[in-house]
N, CA, C and O of each residue as an XYZ file, in Angstrom:
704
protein
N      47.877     94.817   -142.655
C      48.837     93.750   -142.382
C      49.545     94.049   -141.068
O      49.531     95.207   -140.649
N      50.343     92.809   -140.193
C      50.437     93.279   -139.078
C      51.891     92.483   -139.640
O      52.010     91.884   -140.709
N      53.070     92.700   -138.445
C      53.994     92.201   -138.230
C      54.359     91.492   -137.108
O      54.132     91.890   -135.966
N      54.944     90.404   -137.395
C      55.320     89.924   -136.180
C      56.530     89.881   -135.167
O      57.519     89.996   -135.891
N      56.995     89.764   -133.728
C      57.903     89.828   -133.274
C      57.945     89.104   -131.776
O      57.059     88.309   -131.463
N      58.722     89.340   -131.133
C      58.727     88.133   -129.851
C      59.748     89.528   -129.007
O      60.492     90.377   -129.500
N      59.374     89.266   -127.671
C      59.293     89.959   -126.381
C      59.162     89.335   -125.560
O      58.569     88.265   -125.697
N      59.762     89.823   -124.107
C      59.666     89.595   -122.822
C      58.763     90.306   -121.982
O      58.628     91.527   -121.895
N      57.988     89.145   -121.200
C      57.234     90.111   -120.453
C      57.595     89.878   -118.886
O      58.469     89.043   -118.654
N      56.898     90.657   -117.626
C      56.995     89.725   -116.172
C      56.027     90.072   -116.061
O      55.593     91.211   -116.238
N      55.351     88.866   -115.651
C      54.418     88.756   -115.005
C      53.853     89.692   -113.404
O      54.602     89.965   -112.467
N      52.594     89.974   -113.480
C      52.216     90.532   -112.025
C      51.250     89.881   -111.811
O      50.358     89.756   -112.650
N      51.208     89.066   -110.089
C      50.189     88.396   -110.137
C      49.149     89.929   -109.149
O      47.963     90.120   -109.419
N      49.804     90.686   -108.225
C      49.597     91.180   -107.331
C      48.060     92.171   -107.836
O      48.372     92.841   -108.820
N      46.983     92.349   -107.546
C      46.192     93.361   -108.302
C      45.336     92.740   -109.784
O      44.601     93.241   -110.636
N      45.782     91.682   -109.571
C      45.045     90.540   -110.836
C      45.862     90.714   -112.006
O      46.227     91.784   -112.493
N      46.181     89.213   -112.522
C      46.999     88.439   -113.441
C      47.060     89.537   -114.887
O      46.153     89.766   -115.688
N      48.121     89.951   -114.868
C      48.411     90.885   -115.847
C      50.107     91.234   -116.613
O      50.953     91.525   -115.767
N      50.397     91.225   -117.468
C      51.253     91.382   -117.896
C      52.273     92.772   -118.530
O      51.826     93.521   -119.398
N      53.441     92.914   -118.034
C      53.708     94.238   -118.265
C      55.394     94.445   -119.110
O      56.144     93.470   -119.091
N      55.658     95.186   -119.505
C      57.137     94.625   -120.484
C      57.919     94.581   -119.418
O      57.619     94.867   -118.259
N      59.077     94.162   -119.903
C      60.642     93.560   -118.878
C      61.041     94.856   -118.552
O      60.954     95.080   -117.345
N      61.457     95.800   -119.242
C      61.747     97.008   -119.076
C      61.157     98.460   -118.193
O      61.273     99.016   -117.101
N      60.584     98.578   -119.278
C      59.678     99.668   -118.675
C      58.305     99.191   -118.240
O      57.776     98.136   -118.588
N      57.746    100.210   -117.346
C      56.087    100.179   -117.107
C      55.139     99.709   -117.515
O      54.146     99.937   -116.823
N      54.981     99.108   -118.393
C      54.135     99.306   -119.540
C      53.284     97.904   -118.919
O      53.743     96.782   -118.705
N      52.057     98.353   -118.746
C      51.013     96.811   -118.315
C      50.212     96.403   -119.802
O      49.229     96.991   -120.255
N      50.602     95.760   -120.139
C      49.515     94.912   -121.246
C      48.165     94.702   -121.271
O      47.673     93.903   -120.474
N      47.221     95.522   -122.371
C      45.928     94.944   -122.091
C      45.730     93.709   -122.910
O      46.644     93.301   -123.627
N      44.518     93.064   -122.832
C      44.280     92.210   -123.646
C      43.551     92.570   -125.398
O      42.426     92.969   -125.698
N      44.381     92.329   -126.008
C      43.704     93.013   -127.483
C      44.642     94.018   -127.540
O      45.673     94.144   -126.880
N      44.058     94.895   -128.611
C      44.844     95.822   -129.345
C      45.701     97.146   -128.352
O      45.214     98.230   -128.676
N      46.257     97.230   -127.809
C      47.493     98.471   -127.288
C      47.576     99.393   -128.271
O      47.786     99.311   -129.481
N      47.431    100.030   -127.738
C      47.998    101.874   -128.446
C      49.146    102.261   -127.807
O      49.213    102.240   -126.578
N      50.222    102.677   -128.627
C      51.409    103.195   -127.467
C      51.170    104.431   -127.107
O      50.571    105.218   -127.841
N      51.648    104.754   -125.846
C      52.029    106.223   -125.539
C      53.228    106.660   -125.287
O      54.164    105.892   -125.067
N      53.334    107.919   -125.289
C      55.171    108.192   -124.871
C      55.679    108.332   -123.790
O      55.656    109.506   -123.421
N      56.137    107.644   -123.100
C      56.631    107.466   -121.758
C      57.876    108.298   -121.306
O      57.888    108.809   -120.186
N      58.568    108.389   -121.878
C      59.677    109.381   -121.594
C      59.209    111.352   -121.639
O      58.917    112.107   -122.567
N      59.349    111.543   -120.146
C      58.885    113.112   -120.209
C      60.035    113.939   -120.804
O      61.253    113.770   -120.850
N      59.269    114.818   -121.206
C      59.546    115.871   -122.592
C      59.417    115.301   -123.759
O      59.438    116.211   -124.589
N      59.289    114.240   -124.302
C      59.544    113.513   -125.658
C      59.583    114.250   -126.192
O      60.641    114.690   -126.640
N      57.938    114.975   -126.509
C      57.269    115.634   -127.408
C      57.176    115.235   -128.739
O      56.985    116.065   -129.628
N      57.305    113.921   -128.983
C      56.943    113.114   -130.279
C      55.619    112.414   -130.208
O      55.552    111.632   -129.259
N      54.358    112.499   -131.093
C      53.426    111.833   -130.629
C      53.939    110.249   -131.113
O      54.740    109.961   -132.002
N      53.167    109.333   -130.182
C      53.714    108.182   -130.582
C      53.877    107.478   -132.290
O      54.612    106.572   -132.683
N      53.156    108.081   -132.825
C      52.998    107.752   -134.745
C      54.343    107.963   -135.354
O      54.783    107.352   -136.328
N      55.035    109.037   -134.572
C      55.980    109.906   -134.800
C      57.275    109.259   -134.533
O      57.852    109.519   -133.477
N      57.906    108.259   -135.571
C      58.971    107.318   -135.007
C      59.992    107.864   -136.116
O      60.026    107.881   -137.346
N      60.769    108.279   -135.115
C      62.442    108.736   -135.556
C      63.372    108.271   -134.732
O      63.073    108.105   -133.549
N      64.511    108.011   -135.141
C      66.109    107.139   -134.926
C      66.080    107.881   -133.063
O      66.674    107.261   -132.180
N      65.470    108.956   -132.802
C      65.792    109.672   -131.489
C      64.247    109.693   -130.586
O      63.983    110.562   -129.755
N      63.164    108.348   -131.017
C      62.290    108.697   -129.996
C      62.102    106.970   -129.831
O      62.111    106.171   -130.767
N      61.954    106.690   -128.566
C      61.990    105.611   -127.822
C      59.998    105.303   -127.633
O      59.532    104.541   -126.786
N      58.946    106.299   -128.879
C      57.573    106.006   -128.190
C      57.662    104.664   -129.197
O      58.478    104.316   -130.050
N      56.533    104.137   -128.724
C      56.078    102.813   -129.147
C      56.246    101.987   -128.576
O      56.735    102.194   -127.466
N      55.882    100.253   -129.067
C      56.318     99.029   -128.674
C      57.219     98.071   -129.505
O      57.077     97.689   -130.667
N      58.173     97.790   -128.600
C      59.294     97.045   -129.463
C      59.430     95.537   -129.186
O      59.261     94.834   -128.189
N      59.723     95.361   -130.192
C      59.623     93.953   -130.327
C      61.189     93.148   -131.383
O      61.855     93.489   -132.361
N      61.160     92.259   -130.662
C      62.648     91.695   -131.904
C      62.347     90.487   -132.789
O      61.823     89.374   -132.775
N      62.921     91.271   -133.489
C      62.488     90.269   -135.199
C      62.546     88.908   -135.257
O      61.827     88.417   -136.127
N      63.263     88.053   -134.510
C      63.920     86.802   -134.782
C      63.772     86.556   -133.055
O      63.867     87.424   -132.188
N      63.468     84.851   -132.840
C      63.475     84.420   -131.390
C      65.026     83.668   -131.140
O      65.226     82.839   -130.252
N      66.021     84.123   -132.078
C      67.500     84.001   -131.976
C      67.972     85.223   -131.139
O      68.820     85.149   -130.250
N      67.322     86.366   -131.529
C      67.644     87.736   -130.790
C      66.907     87.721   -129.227
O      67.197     88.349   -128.208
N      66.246     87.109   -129.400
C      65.267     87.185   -128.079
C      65.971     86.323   -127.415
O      66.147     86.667   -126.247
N      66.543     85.123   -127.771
C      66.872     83.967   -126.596
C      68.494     84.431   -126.211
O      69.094     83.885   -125.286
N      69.130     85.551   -127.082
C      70.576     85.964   -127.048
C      70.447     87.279   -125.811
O      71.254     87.357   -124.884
N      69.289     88.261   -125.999
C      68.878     88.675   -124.818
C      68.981     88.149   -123.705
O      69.934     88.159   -122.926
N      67.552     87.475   -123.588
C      67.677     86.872   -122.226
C      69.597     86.245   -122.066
O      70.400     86.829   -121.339
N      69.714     85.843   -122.339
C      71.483     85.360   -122.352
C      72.440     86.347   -121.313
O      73.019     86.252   -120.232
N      72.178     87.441   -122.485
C      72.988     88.916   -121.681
C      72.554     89.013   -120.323
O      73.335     88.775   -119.401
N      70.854     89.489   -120.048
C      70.282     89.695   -118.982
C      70.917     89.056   -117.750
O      71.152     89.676   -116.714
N      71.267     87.293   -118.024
C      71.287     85.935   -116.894
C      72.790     86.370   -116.617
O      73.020     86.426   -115.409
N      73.931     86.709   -117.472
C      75.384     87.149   -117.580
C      75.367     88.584   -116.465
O      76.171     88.847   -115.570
N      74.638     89.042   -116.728
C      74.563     90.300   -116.258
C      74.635     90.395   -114.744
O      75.413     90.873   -113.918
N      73.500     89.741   -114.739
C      72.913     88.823   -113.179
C      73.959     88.523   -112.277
O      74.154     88.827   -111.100
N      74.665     87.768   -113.215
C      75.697     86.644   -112.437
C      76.672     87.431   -111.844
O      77.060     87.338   -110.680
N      77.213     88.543   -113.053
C      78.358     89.181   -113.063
C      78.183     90.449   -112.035
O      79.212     90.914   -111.546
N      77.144     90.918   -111.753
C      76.769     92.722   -110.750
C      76.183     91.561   -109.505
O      75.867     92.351   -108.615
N      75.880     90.208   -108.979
C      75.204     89.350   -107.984
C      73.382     90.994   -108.049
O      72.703     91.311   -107.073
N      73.278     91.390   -109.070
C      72.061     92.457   -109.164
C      71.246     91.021   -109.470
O      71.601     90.324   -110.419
N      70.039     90.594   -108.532
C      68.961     89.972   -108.941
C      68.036     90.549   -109.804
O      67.414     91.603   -109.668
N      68.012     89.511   -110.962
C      67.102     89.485   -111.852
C      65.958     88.235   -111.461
O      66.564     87.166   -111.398
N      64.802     88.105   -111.242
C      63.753     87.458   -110.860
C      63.789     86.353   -112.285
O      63.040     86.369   -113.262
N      64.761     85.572   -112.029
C      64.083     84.519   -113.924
C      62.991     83.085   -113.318
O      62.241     82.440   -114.052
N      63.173     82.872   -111.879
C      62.299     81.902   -111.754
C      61.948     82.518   -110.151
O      62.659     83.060   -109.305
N      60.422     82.127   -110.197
C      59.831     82.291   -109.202
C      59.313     80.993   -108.655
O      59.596     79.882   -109.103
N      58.225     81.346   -107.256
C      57.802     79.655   -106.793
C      56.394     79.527   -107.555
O      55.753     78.480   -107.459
N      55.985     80.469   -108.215
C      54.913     80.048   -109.275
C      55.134     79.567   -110.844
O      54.255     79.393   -111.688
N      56.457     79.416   -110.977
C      56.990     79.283   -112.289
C      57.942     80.382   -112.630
O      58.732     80.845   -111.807
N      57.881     80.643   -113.431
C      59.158     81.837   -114.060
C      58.387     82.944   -114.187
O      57.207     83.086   -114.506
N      59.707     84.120   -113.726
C      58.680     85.567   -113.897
C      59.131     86.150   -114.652
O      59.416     87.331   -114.457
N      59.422     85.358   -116.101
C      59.117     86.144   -117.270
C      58.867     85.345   -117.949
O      59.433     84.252   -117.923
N      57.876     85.686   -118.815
C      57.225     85.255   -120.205
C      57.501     85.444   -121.588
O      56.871     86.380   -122.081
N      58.229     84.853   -122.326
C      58.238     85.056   -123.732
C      57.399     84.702   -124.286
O      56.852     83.606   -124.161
N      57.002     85.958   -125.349
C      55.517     85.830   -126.597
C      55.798     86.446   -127.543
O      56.798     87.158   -127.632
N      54.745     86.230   -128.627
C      54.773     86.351   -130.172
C      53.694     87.538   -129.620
O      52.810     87.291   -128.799
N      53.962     89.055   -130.308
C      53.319     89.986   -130.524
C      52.995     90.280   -132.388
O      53.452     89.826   -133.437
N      52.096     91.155   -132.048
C      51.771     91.322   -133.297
C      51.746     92.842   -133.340
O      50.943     93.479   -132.658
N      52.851     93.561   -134.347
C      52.593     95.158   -134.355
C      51.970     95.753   -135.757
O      52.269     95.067   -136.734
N      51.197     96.853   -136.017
C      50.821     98.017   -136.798
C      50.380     99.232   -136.554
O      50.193     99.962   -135.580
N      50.233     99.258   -138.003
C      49.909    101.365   -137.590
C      51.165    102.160   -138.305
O      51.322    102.033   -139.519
N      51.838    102.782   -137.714
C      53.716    103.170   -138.049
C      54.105    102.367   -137.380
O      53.852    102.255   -136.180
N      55.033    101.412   -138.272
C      56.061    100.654   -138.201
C      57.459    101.216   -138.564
O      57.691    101.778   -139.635
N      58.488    100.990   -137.455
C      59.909    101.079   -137.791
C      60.230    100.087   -137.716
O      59.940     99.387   -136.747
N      60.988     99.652   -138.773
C      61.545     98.243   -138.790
C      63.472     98.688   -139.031
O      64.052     99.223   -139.976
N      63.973     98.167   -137.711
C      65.232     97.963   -137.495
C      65.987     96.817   -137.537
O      65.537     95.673   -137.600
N      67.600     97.269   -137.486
C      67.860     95.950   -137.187
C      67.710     94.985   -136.533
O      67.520     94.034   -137.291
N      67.684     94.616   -135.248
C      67.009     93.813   -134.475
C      65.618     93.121   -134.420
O      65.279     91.967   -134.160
N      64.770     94.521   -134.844
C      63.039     94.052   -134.788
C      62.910     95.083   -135.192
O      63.558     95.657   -136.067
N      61.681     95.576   -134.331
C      60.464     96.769   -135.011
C      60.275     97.578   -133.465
O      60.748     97.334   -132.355
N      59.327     98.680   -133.988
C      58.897     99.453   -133.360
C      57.258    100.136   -133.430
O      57.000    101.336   -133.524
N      56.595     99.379   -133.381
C      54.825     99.877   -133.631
C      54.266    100.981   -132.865
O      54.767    101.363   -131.807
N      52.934    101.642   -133.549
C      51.963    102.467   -132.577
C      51.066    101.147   -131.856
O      51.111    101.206   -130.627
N      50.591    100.452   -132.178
C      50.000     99.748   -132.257
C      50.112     98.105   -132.096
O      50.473     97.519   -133.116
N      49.876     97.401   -131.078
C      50.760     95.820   -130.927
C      49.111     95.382   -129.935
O      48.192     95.941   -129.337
N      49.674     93.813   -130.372
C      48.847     92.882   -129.446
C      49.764     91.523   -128.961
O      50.397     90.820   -129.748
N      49.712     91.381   -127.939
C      50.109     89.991   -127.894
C      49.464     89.230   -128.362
O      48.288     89.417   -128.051
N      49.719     87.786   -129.467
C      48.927     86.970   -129.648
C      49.213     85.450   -129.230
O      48.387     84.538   -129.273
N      50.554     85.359   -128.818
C      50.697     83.690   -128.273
C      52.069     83.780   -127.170
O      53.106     84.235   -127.652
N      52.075     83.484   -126.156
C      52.631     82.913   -125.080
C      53.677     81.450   -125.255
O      53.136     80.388   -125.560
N      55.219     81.517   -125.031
C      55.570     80.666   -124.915
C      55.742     80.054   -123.358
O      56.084     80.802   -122.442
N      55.513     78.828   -123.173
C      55.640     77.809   -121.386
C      54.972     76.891   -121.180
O      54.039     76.581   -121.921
N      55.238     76.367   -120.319
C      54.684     75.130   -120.050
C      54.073     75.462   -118.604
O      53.124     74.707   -118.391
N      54.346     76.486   -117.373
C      54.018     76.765   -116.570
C      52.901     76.893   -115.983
O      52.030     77.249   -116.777
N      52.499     76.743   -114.818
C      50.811     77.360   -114.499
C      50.860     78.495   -114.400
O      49.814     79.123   -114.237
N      52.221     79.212   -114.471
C      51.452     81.247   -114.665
C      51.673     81.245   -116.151
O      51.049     82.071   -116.818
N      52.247     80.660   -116.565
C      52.477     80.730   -118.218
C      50.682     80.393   -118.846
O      50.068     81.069   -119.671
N      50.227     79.210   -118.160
C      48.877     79.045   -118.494
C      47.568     79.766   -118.069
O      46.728     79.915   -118.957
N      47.322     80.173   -116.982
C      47.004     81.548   -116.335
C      47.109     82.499   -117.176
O      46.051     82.956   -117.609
N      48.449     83.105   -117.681
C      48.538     84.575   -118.425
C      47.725     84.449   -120.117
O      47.099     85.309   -120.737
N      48.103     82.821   -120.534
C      47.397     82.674   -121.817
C      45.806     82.684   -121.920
O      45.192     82.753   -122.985
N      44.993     82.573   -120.129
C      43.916     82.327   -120.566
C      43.271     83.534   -119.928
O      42.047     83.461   -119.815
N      44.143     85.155   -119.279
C      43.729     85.822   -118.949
C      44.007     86.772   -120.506
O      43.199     87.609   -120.907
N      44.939     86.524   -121.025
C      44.880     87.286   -122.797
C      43.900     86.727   -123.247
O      43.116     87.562   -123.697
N      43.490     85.538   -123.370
C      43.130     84.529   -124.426
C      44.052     85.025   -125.488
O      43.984     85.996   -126.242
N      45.134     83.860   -125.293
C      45.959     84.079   -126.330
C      46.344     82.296   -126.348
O      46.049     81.562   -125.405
N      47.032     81.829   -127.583
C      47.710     80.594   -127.855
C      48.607     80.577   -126.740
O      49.246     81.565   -126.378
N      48.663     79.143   -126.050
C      50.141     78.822   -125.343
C      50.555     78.260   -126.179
O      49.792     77.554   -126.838
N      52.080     78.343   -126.540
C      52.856     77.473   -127.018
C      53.844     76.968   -126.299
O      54.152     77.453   -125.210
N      54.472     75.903   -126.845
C      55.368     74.985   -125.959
C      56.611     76.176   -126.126
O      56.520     77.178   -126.834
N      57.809     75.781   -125.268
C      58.743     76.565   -125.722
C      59.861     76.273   -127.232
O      60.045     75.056   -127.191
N      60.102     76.446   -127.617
C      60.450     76.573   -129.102
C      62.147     76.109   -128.922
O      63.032     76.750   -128.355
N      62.274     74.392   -129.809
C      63.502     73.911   -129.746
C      64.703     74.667   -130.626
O      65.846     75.068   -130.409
N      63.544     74.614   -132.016
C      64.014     74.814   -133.244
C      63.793     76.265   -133.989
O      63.265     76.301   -135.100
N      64.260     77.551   -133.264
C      63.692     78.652   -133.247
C      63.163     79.127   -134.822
O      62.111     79.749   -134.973
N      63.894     78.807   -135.755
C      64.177     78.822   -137.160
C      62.654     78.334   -137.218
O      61.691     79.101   -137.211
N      62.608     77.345   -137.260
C      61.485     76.129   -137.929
C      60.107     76.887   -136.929
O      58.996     77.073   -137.425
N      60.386     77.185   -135.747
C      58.800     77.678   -135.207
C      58.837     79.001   -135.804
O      57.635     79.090   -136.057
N      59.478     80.408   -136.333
C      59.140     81.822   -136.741
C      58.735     80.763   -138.166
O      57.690     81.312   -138.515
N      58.866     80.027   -138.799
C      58.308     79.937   -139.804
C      56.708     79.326   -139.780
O      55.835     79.483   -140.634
N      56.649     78.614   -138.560
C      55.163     78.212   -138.681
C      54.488     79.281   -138.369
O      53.438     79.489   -138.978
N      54.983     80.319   -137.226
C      54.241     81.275   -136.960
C      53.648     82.140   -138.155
O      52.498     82.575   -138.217
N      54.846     82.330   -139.261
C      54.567     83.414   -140.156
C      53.284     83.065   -140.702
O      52.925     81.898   -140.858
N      52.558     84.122   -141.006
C      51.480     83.776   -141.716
C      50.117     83.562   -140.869
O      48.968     83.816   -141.230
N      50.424     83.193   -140.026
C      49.336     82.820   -138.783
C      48.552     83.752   -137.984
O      47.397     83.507   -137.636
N      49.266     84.966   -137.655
C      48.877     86.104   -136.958
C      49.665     87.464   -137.804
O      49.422     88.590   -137.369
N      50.575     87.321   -138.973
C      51.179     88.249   -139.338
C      51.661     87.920   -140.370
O      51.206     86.975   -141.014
N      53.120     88.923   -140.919
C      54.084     89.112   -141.683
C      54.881     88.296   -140.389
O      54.446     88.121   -139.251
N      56.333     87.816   -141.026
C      57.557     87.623   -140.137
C      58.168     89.081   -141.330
O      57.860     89.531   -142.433
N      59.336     89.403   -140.060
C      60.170     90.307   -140.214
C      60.515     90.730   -141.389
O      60.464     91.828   -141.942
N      61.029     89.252   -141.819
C      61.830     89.002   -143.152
C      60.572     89.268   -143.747
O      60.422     90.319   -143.122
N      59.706     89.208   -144.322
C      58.569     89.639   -145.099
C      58.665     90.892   -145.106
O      59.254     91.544   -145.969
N      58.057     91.355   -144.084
C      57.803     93.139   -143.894
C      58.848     94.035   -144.177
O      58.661     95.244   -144.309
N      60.461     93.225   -144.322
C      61.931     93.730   -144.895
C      61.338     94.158   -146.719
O      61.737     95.127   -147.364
N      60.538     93.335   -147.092
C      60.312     92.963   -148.557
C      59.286     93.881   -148.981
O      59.734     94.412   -149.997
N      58.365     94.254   -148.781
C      57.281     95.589   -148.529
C      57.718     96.806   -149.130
O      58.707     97.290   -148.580
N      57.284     97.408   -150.055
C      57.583     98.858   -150.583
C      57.779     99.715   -149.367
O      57.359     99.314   -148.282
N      58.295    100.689   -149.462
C      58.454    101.252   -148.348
C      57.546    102.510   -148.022
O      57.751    103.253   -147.061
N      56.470    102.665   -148.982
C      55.044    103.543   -148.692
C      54.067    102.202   -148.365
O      52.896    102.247   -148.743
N      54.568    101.014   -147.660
C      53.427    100.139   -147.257
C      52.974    100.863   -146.627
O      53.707    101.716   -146.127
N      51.701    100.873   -146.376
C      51.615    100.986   -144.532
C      51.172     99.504   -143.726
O      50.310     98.682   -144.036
N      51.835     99.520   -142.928
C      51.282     98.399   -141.994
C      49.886     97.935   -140.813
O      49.870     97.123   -139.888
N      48.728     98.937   -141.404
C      47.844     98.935   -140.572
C      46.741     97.692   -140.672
O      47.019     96.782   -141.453
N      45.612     97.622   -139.982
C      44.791     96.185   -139.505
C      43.921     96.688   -140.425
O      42.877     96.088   -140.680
């Protein structure tokens, strides 16, 4: 069983159309991702998810948390004049999508934390938004009015929603 969650990505067109998280480094392949541990010294292998290791891929449970993000990010912006890139002249250079995580799962408050994630659908209406969906082959979706009413169509489709995987014995394991 997989879980589902929603993330930001930016886009790179530079070196061919590819996608990488908002945050850190991290370039997206198409299909299944394995995490690694990015922070030197960790010394946690990525499977290895405790309250004090940052390996894996994270993702947030609800696209209420995701659209309250981006929120902070644009505030942030405004408030340090620190440019944040939210629209470019090819469309916007960031992408919100529905990922799909397993393997070891931490499930927090916000979202989760996987060994293991795929992107499976793209929200935009954009031509890099459409571009990035057909260099994943992944679903475009429109962008989402009714955030409530779209995590529910999603559920089930490519995953668990959050609230499901909350409900799960806690010797599930969450693998494919």
């Amino acid at each position: 069983m997989r879980v589902l969650g929603y993330r930001v990505f930016r886009p790179m067109t530079r070196g061919g159309d590819r996608l990488c998280s908002w945050a850190m480094q991290t370039v997206w392949s198409r299909g299944e991702n394995v995490a690694t541990c990015g922070q030197p010294g960790c010394g946690h292998p990525p499977s290895a998810h405790d309250d004090t290791s940052g390996c894996g891929f994270n993702a947030f449970a609800h696209l209420r948390s995701l659209r309250r993000y981006l929120d902070v990010q644009r505030m942030e912006q405004e408030r340090s004049a620190r440019p944040i890139p939210w629209c470019g002249q090819e469309g916007p250079s960031v992408l919100c999508g529905v990922m799909a995580g397993w393997g070891t799962v931490q499930l927090a408050t916000l979202g989760w934390r996987s060994t293991h994630a795929e992107i499976v659908a793209l929200f935009g209406t954009s031509a890099m938004a459409e571009r990035m969906a057909n260099r994943y082959q992944v679903t475009l979706l429109p962008l989402p009015v009714d955030v409530e009413k779209t995590e529910r169509l999603l559920g089930g489709e490519w995953g668990l929603s959050y609230d499901d995987a909350l409900r799960l014995p806690a010797d599930f394991g969450l693998t494919d």
